[in-house]
C-alpha positions in Angstrom: 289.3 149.8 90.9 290.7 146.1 90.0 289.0 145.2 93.1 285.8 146.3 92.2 286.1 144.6 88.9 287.9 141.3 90.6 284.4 141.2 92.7 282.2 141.8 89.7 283.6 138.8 87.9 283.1 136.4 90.7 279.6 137.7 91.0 279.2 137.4 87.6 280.2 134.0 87.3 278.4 132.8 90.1 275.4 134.0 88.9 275.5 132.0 85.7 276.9 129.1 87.6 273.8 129.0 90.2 271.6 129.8 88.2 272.1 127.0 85.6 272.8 124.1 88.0 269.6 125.3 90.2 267.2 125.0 87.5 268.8 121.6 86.4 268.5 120.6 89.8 264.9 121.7 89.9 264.1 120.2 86.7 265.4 116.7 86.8 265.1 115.9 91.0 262.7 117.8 92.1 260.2 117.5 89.1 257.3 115.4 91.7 257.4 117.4 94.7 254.4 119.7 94.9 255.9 122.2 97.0 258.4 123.6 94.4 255.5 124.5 92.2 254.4 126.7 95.0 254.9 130.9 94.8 257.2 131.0 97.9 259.5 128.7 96.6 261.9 130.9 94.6 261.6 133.3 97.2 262.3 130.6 100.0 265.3 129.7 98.0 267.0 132.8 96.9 266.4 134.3 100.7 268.0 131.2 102.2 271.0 131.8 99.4 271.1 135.5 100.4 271.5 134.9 104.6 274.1 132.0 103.9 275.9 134.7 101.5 276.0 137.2 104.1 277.6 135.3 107.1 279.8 135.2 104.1 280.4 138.7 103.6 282.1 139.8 106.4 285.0 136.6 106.4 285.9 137.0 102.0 287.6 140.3 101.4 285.8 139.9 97.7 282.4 139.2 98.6 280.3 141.6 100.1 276.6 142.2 100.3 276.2 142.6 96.6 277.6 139.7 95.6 275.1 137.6 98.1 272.2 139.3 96.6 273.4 138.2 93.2 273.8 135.2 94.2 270.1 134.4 95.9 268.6 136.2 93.0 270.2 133.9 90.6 268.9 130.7 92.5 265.5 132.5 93.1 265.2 133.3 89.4 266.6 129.7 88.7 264.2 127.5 91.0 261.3 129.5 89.1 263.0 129.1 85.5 263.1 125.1 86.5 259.5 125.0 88.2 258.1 126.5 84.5 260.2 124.4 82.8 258.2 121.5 84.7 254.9 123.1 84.1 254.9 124.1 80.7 256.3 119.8 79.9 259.7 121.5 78.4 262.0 120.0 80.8 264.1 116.8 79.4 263.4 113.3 79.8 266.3 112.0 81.9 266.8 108.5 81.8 268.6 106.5 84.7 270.2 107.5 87.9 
């Protein structure tokens, strides 16, 4: 049982964590390439997340299957959450390096 809930924390956390710093990343460095604004994109990137995550699986005793899926759904959904944020001109300025 604490395991369970042990797991469901770190998956937790990760998703928020992922998610945020993916659609920053998506909103301040990759605001001029074209192929981000693309509908494969978030799929690309949260399957990508998902296979890394599972080689992953079998080696953490805490991280299984679920907690990869978690985690590329949480970039997925973030790369798309950053992508509108470019389209719809909501994303903020950044100024500087």
């Amino acid at each position: 049982m604490i395991s369970f809930l042990l797991s469901f924390a770190i998956a937790s956390v990760l998703a928020i964590v992922l998610h945020g710093s993916t659609r920053k990343f998506v909103r301040s460095r990759l605001r001029y390439v074209d192929a981000i604004q693309k509908g494969g994109a978030p799929w690309l990137a949260g399957g990508a997340v998902f296979l890394v995550g599972s080689l992953f699986a079998g080696l953490l005793p805490l991280v299984g299957l679920g907690t990869a899926l978690t985690a590329g759904f949480a970039v997925g959904a973030g790369v798309a959450a950053g992508a509108r944020d470019i389209r719809q001109g909501t994303s903020p300025v950044v100024y500087g390096p």
